[in-house]
N, C-alpha and C positions, 0 to 999 in steps of 0.2 A: 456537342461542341467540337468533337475532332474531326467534322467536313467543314467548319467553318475555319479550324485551322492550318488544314491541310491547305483550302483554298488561297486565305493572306497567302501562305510564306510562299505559295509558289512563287517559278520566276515570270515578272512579268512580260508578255512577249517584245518583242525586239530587244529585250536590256542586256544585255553581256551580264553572265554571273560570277560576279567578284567572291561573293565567298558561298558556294555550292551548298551547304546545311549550316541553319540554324539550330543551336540546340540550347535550351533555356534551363535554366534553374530559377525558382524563385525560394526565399530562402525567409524563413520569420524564427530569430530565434534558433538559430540552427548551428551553432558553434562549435558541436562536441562533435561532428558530424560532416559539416562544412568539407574539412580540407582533405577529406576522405575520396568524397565524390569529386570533386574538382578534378583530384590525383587521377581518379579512375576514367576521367571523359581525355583529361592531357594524353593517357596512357596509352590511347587507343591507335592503332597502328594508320587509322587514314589522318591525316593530317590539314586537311581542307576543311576547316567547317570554323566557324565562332561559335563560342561558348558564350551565353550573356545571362549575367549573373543578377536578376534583381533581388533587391534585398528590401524585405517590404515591412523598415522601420524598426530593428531588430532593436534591441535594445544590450545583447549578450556584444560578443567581439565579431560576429561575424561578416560584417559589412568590413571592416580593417582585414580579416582573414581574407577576405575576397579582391577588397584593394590589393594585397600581398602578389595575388595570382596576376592582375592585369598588369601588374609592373612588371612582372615577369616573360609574361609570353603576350604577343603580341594579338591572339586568339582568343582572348576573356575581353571583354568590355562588360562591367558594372554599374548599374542602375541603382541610385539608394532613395528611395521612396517612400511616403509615408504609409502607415499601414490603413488596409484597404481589406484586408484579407485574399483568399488563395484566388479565389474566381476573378477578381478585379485585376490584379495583380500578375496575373497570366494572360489577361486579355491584351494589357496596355504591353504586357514585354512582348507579344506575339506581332504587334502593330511594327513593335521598333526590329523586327529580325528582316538582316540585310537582304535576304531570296524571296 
């Protein structure tokens, strides 16, 4: 799987890249845990990249935790999705990454 998704997220040629790295979280159920990792991708010193957070049906608070992050910074966008599990789930967020 990671030459096929190495391959998507490149940029496509001729397109200007608007946000230089994608970096994904998919999230099932993950609340205790969630706002931890979020904090630690915010944290990170390059500032160029979207975070996109799917959330695949969660039932705990973690889809609200993650709402929380997009209102905030303008580099989360949240996907809430039905569950599908990790594989399905990673494919369709990899589809939706901006590069």
């Amino acid at each position: 799987m990671g030459n096929n998704v190495a391959r998507i997220c490149q940029a496509k040629p001729g397109v200007p890249l608007s946000v230089p790295i994608s970096l994904i979280i998919t999230v099932y159920n993950r609340d205790r845990y969630l706002a931890q990792a979020i904090e630690s991708v915010l944290s990170q010193t390059r500032e160029d990249f979207e975070l996109l957070i799917w959330d695949d049906g969660s039932t705990d608070d973690s889809l609200a935790i993650a709402r929380r992050y997009e209102e905030k910074d303008k580099r989360v966008r949240v996907v809430a999705g039905s569950h599908q599990g990790f594989t399905k789930t990673l494919c369709d967020a990899v589809v939706l990454c901006q590069v």
